[in-house]
PyMOL commands that place a pseudoatom at each C-alpha (Angstrom):
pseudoatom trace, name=CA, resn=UNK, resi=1, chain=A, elem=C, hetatm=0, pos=[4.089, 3.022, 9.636]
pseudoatom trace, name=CA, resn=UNK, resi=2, chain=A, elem=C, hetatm=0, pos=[6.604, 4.283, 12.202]
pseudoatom trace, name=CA, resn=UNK, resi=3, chain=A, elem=C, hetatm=0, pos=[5.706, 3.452, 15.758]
pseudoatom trace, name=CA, resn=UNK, resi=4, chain=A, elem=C, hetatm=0, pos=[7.519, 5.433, 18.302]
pseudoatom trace, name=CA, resn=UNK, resi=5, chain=A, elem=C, hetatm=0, pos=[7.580, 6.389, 21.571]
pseudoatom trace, name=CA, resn=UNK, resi=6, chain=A, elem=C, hetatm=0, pos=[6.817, 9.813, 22.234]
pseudoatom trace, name=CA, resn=UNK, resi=7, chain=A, elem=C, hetatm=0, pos=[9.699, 10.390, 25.394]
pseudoatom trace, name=CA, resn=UNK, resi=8, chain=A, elem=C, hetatm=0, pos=[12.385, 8.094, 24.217]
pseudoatom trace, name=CA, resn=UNK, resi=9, chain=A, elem=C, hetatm=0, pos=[15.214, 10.478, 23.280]
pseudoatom trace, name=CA, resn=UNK, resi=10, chain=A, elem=C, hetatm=0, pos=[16.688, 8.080, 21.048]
pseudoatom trace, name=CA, resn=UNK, resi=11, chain=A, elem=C, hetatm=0, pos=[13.537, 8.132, 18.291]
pseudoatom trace, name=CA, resn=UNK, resi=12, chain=A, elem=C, hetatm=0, pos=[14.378, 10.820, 16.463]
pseudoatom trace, name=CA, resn=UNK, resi=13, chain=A, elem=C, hetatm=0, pos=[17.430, 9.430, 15.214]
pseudoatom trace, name=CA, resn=UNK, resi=14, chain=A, elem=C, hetatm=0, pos=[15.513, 5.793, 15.161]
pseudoatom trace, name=CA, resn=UNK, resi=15, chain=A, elem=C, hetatm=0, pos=[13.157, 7.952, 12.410]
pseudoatom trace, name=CA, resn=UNK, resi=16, chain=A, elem=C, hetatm=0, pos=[15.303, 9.279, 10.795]
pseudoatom trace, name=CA, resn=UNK, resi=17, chain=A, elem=C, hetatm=0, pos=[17.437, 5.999, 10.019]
pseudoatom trace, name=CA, resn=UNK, resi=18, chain=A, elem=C, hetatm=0, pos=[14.396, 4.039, 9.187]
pseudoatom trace, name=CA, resn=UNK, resi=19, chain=A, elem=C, hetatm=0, pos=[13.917, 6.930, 6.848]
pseudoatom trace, name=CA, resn=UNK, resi=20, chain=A, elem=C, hetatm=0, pos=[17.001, 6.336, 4.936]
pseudoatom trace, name=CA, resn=UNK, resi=21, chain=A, elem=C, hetatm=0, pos=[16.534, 2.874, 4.699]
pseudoatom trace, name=CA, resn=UNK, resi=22, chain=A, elem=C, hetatm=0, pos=[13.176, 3.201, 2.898]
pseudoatom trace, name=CA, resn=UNK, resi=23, chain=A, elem=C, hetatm=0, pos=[14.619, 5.600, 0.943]
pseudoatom trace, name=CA, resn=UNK, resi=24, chain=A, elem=C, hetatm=0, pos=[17.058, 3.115, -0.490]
pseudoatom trace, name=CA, resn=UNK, resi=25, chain=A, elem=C, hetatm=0, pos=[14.416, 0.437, -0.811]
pseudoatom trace, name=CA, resn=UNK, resi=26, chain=A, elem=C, hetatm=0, pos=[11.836, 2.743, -2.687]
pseudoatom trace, name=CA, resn=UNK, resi=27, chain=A, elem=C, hetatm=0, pos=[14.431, 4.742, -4.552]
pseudoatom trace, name=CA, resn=UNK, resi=28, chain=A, elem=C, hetatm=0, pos=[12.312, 8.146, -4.196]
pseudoatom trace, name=CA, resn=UNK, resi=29, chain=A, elem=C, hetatm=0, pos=[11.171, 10.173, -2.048]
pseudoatom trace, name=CA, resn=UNK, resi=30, chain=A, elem=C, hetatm=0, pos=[7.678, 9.423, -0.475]
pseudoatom trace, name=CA, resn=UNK, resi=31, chain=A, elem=C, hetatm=0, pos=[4.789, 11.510, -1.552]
pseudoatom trace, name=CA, resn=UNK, resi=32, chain=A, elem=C, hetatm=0, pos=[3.988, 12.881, 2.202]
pseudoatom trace, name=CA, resn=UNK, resi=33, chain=A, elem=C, hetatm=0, pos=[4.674, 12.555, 5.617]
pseudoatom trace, name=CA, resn=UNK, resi=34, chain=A, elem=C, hetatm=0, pos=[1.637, 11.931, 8.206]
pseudoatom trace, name=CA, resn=UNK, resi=35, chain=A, elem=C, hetatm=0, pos=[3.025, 12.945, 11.582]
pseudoatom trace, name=CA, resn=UNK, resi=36, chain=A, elem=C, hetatm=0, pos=[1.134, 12.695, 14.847]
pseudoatom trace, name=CA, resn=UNK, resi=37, chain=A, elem=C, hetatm=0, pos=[1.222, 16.842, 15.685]
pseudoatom trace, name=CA, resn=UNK, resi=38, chain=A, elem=C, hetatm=0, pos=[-0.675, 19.458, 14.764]
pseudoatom trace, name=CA, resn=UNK, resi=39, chain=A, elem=C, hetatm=0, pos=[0.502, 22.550, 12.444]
pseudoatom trace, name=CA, resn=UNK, resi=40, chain=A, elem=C, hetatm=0, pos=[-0.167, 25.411, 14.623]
pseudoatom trace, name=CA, resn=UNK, resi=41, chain=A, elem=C, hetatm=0, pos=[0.490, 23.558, 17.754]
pseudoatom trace, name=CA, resn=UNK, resi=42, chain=A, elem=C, hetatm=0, pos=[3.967, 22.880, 16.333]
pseudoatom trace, name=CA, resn=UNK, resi=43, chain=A, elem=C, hetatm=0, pos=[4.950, 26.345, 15.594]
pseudoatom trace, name=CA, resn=UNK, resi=44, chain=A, elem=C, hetatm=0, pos=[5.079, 26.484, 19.223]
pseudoatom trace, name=CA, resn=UNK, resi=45, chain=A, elem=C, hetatm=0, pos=[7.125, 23.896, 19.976]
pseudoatom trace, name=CA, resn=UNK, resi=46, chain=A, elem=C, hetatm=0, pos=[10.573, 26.175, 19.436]
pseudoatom trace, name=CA, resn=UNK, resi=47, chain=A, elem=C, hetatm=0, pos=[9.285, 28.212, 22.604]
pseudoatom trace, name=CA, resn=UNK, resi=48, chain=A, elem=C, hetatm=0, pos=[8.714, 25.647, 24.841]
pseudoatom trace, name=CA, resn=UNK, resi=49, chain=A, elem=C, hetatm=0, pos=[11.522, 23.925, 23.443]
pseudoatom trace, name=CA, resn=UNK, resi=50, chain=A, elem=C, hetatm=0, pos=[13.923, 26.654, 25.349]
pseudoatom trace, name=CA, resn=UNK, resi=51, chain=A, elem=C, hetatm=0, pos=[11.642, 26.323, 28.864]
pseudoatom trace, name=CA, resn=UNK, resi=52, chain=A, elem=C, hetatm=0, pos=[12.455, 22.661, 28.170]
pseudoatom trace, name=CA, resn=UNK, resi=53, chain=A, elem=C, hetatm=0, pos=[16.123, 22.997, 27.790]
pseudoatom trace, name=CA, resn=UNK, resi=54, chain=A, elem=C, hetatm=0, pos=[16.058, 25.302, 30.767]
pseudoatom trace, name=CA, resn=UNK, resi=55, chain=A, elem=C, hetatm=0, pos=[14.483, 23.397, 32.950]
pseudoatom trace, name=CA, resn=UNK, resi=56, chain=A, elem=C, hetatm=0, pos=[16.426, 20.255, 32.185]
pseudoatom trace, name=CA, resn=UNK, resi=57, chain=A, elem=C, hetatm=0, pos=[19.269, 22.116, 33.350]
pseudoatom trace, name=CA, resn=UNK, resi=58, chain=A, elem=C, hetatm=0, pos=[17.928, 23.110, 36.265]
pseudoatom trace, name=CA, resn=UNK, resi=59, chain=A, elem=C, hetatm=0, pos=[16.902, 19.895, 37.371]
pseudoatom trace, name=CA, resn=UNK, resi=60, chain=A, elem=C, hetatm=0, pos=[20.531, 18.340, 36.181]
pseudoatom trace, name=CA, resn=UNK, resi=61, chain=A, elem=C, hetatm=0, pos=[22.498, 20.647, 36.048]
pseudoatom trace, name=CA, resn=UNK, resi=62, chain=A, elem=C, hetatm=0, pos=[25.526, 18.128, 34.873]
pseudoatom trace, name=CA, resn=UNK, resi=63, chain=A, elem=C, hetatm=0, pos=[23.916, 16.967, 31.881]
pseudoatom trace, name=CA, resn=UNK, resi=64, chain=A, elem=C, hetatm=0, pos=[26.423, 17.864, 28.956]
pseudoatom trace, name=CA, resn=UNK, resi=65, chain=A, elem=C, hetatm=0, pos=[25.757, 19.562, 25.815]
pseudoatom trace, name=CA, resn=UNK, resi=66, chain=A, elem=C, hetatm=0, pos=[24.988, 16.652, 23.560]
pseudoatom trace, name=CA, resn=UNK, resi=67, chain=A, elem=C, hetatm=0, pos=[22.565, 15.184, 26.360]
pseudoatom trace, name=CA, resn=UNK, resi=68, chain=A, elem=C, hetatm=0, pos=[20.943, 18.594, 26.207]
pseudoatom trace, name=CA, resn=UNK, resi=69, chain=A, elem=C, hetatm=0, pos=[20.436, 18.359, 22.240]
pseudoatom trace, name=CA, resn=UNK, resi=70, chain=A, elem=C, hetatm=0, pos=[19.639, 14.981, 22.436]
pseudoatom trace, name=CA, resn=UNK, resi=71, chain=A, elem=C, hetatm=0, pos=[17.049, 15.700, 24.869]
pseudoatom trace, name=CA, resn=UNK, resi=72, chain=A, elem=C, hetatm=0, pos=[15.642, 19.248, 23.090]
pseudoatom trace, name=CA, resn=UNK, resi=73, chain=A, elem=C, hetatm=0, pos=[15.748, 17.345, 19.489]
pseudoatom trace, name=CA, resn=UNK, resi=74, chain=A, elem=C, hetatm=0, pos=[13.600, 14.520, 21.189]
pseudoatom trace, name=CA, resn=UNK, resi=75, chain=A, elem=C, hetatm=0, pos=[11.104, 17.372, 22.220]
pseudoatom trace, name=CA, resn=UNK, resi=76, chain=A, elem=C, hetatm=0, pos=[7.741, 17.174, 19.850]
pseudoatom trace, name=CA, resn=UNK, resi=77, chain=A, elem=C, hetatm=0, pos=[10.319, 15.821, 16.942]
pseudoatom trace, name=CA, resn=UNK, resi=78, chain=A, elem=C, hetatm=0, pos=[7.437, 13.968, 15.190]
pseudoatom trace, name=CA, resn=UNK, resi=79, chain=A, elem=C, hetatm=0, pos=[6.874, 16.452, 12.744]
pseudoatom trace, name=CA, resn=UNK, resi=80, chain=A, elem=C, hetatm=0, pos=[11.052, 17.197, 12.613]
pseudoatom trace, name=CA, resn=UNK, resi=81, chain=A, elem=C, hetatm=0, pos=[12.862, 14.125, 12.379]
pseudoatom trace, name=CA, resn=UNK, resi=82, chain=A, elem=C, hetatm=0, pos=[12.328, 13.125, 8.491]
pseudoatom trace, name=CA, resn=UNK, resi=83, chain=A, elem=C, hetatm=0, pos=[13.669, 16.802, 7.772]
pseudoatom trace, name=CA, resn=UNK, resi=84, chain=A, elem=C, hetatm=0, pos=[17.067, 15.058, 8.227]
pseudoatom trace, name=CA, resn=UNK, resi=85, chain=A, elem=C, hetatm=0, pos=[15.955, 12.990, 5.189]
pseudoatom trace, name=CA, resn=UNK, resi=86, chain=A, elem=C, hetatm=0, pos=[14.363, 15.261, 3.302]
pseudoatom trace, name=CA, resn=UNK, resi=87, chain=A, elem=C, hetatm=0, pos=[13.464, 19.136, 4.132]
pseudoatom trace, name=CA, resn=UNK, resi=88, chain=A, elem=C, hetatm=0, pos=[10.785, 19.627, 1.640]
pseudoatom trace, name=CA, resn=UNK, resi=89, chain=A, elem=C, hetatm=0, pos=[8.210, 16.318, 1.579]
pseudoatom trace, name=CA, resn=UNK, resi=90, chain=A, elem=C, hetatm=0, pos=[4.565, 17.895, 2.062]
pseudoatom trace, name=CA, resn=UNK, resi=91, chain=A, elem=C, hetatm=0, pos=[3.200, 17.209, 5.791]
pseudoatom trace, name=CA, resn=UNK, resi=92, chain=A, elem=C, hetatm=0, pos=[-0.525, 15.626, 6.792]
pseudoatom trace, name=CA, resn=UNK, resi=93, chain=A, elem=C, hetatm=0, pos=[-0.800, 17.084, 10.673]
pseudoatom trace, name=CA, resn=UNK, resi=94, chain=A, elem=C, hetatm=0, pos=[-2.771, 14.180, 12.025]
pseudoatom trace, name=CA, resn=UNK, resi=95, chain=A, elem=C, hetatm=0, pos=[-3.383, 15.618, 15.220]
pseudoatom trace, name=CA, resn=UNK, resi=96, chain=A, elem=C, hetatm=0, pos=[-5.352, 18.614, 14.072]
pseudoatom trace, name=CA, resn=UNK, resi=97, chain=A, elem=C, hetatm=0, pos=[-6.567, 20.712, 16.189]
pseudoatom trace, name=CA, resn=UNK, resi=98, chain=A, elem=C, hetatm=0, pos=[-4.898, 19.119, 19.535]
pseudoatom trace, name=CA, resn=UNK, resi=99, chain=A, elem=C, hetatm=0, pos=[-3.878, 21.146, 22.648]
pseudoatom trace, name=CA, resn=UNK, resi=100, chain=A, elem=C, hetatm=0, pos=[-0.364, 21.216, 24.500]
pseudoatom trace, name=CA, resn=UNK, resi=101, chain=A, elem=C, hetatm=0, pos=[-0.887, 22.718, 27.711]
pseudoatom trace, name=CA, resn=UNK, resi=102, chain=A, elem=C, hetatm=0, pos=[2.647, 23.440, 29.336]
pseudoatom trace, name=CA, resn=UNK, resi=103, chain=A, elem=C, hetatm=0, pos=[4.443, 19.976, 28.231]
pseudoatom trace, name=CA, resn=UNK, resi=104, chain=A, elem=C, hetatm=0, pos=[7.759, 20.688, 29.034]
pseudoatom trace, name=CA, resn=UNK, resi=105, chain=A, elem=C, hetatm=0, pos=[7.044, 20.710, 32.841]
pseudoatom trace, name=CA, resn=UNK, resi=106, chain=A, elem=C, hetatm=0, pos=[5.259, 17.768, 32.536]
pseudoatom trace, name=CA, resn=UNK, resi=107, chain=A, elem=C, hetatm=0, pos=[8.163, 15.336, 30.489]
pseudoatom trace, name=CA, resn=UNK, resi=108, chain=A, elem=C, hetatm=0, pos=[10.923, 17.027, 33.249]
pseudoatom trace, name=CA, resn=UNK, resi=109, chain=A, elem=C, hetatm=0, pos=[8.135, 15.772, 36.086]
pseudoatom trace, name=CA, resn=UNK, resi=110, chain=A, elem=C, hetatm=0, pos=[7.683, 12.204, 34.171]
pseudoatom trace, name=CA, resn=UNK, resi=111, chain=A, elem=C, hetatm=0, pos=[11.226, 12.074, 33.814]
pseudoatom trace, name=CA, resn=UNK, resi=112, chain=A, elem=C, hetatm=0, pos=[11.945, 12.402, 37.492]
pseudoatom trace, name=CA, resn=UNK, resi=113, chain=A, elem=C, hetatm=0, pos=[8.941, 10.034, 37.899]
pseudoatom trace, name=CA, resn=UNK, resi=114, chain=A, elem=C, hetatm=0, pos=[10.869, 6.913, 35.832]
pseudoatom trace, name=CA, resn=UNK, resi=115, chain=A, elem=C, hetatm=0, pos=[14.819, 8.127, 36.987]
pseudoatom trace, name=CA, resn=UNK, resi=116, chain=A, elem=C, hetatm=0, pos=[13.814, 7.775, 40.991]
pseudoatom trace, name=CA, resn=UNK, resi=117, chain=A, elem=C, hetatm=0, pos=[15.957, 10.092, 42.132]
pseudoatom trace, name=CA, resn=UNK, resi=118, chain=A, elem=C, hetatm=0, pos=[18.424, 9.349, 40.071]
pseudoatom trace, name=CA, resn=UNK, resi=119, chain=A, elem=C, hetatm=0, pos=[19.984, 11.661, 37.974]
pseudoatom trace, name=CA, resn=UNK, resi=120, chain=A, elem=C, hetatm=0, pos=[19.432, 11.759, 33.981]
pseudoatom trace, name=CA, resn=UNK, resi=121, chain=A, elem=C, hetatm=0, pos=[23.390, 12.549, 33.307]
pseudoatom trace, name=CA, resn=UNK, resi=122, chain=A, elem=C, hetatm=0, pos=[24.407, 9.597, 31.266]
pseudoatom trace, name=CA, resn=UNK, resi=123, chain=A, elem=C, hetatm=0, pos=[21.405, 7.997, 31.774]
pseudoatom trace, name=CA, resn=UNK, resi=124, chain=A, elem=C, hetatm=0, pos=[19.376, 8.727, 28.570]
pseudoatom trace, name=CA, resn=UNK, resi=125, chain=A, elem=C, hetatm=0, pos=[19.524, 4.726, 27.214]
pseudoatom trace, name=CA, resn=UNK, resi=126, chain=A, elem=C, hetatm=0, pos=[17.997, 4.011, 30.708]
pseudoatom trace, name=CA, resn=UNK, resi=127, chain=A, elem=C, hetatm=0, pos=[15.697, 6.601, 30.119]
pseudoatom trace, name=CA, resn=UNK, resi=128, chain=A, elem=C, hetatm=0, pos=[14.422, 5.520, 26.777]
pseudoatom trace, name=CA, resn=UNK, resi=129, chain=A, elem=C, hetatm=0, pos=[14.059, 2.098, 28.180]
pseudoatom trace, name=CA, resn=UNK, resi=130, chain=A, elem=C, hetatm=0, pos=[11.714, 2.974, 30.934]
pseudoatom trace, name=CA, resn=UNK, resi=131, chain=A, elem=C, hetatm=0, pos=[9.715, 4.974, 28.510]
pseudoatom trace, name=CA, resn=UNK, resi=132, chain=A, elem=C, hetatm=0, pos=[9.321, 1.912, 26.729]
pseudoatom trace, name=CA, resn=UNK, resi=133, chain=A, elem=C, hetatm=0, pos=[8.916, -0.285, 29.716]
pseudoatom trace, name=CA, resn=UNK, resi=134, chain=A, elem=C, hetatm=0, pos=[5.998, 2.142, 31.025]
pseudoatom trace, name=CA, resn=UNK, resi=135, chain=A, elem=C, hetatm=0, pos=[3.760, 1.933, 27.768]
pseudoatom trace, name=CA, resn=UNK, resi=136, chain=A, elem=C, hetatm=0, pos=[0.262, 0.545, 27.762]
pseudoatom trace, name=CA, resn=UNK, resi=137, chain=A, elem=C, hetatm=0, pos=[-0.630, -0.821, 24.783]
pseudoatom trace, name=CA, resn=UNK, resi=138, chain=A, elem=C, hetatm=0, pos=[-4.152, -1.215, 25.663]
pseudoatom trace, name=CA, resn=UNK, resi=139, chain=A, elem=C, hetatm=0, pos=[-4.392, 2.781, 26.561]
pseudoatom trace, name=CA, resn=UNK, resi=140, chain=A, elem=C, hetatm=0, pos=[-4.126, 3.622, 23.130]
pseudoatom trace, name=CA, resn=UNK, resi=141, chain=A, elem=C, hetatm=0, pos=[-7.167, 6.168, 22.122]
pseudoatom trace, name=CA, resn=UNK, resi=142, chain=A, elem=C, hetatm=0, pos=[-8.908, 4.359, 19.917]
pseudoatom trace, name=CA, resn=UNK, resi=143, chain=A, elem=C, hetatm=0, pos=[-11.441, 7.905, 18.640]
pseudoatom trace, name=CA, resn=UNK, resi=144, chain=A, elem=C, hetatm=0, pos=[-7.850, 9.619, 17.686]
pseudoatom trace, name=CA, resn=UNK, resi=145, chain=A, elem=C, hetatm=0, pos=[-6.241, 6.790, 16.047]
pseudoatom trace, name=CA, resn=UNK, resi=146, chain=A, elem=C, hetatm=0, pos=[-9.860, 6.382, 14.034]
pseudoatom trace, name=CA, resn=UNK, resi=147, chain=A, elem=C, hetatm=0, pos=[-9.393, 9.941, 13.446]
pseudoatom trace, name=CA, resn=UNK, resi=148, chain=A, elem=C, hetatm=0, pos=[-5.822, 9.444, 12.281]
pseudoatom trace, name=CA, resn=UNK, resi=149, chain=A, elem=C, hetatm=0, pos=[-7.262, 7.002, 9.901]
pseudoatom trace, name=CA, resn=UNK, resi=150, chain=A, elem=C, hetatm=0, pos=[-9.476, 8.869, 8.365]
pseudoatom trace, name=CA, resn=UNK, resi=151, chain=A, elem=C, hetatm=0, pos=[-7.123, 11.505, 7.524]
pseudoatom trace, name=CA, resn=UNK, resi=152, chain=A, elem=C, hetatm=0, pos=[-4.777, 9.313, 6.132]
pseudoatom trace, name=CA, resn=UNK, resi=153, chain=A, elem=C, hetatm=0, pos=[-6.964, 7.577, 3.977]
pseudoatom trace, name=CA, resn=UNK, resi=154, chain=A, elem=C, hetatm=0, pos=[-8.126, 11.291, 2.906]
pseudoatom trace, name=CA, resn=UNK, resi=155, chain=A, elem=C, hetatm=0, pos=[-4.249, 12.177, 2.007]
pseudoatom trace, name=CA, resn=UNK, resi=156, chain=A, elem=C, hetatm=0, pos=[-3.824, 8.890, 0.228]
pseudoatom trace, name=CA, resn=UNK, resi=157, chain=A, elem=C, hetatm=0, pos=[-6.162, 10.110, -2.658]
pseudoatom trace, name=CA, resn=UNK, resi=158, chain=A, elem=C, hetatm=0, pos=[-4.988, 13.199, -2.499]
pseudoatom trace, name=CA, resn=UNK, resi=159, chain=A, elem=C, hetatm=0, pos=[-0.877, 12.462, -3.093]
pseudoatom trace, name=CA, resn=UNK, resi=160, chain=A, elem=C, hetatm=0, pos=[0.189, 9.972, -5.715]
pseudoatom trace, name=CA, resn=UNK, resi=161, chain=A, elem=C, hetatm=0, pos=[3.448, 8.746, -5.191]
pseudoatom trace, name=CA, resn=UNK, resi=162, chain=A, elem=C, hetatm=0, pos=[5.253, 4.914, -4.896]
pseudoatom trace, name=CA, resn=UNK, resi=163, chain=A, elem=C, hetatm=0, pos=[5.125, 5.427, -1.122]
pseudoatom trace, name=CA, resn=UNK, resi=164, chain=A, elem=C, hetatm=0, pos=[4.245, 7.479, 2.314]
pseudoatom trace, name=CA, resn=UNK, resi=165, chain=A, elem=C, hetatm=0, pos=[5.227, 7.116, 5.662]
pseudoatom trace, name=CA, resn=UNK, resi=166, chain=A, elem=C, hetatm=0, pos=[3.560, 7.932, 9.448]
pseudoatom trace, name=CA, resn=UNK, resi=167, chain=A, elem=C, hetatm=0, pos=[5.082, 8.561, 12.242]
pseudoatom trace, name=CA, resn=UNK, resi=168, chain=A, elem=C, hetatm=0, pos=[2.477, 8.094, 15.113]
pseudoatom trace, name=CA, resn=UNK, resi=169, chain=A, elem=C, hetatm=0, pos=[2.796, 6.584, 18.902]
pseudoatom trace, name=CA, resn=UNK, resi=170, chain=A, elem=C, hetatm=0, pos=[3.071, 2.868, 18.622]
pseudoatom trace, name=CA, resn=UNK, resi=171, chain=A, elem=C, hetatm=0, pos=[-0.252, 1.653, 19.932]
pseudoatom trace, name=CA, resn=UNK, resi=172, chain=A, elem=C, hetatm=0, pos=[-1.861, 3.160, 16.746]
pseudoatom trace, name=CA, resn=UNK, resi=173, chain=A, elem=C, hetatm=0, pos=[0.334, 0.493, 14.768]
pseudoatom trace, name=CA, resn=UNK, resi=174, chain=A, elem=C, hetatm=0, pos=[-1.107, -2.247, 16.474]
pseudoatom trace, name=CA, resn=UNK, resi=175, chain=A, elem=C, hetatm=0, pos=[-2.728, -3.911, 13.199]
pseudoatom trace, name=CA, resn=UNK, resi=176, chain=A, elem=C, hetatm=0, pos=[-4.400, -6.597, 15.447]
pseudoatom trace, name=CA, resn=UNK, resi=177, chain=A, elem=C, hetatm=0, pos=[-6.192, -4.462, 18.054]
pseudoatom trace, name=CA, resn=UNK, resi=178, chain=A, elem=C, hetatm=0, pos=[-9.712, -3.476, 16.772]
pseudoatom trace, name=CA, resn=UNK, resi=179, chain=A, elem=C, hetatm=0, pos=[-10.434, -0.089, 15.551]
pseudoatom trace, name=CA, resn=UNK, resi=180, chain=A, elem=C, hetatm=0, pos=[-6.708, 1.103, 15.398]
pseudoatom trace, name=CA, resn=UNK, resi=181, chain=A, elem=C, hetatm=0, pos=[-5.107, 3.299, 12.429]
pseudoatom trace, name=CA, resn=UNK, resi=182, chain=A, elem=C, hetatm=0, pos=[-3.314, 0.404, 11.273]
pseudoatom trace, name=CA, resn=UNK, resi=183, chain=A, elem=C, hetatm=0, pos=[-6.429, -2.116, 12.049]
pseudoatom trace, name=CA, resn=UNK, resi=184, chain=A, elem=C, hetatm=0, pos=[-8.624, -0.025, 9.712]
pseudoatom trace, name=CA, resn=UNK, resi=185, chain=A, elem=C, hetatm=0, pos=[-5.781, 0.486, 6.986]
pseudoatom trace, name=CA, resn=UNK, resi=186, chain=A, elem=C, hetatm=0, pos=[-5.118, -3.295, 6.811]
pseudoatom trace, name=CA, resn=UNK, resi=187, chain=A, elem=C, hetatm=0, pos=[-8.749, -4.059, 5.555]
pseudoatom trace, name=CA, resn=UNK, resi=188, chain=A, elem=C, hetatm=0, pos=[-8.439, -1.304, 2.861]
pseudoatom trace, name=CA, resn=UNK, resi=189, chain=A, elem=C, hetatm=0, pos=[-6.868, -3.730, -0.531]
pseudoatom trace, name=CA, resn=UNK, resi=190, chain=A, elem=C, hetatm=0, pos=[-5.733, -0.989, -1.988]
pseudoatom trace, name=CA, resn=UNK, resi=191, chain=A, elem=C, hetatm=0, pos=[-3.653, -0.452, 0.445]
pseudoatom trace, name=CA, resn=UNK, resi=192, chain=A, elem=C, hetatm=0, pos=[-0.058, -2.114, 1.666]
pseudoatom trace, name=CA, resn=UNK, resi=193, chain=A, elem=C, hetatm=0, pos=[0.619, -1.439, 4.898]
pseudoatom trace, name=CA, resn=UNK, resi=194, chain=A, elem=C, hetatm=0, pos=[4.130, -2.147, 6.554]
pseudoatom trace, name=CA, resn=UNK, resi=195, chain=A, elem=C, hetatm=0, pos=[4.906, -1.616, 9.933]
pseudoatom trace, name=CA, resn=UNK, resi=196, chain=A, elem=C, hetatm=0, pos=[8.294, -0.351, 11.760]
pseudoatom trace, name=CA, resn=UNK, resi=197, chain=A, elem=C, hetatm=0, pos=[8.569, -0.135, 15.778]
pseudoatom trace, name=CA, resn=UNK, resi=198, chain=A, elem=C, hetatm=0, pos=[11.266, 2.033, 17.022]
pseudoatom trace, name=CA, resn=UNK, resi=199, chain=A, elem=C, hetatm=0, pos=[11.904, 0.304, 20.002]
for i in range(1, 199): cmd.bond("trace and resi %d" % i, "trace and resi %d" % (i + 1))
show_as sticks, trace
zoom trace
């Protein structure tokens, strides 16, 4: 289990890393990837993707190329970031069925929220760590994490392979808080769970 941060621009390279080293550990590739996202929802990140670069700039208008892609890559990568791993590992959209809503405005407006007035050129490790420094881990939703579960477990008999992986928010890898993902997958015995937080 992956446990990221949804706004930390640094996590999709933090994936992707992880990735590789569990690559080298299993010696294969896993038999799926369970993402927190939803299919159809994701074919629309790529559009909002652009209002989000676009509005980044003009907000900061100094930010530098590789802030932008660092920043646009980070955008609803949950569903991307093993694809610099592996491009064709079958995906379980845990999120099924979730809305978006216009997200871009709302990361540049949480983003203001945690900078302060300051501005996010070179400023995207400080960034990360306020996203980090901000989370609740006793806000996680327990019904979608259940749900999570659930699907998971569903995938499970439906892939055979050595291995998986999930990349989810990190309150639903909380093994010791009741009714989690994780929580529910550790009393399974047929099941080893392991897990990784981004941080």
């Amino acid at each position: 289990m992956l446990g990221v941060y949804h706004f930390d621009p640094a996590q999709p390279e933090a994936v992707a890393n992880t990735l590789r080293q569990l690559q080298a550990k299993y010696g294969e590739k896993p038999a799926f990837a369970a993402v927190e996202a939803d299919e159809q929802l994701h074919e629309a990140v790529s559009t909002q993707r652009v209002v989000f670069r676009q509005l980044l700039l003009e907000e900061w208008p100094t930010l530098t190329e590789i802030e932008l892609a660092k920043l646009s890559a980070s955008f609803l990568f949950e569903a991307e970031a093993h694809r610099q791993v592996w491009r064709d590992v079958p995906i379980v959209w845990l999120d099924a069925d979730r809305t978006l809503g216009n997200h871009a405005k709302f990361r540049i407006g949480l983003f203001k929220s945690w900078l302060n007035g300051k501005s996010l050129h070179n400023s995207l490790a400080e960034l990360g760590k306020k996203a980090w420094g901000g989370a609740d881990p006793n806000c996680v939703d327990l019904s979608r994490s259940q749900a999570f579960y659930k699907r998971m477990v569903d995938a499970m008999k439906n892939y055979t392979g050595k291995w998986s992986f999930v990349v989810v928010g990190a309150d639903h890898t909380d093994h010791t808080r009741e009714g989690t993902m994780a929580n529910l997958l550790a009393k399974r015995e047929e099941f080893s769970v392991h897990r990784h937080v981004l941080r």
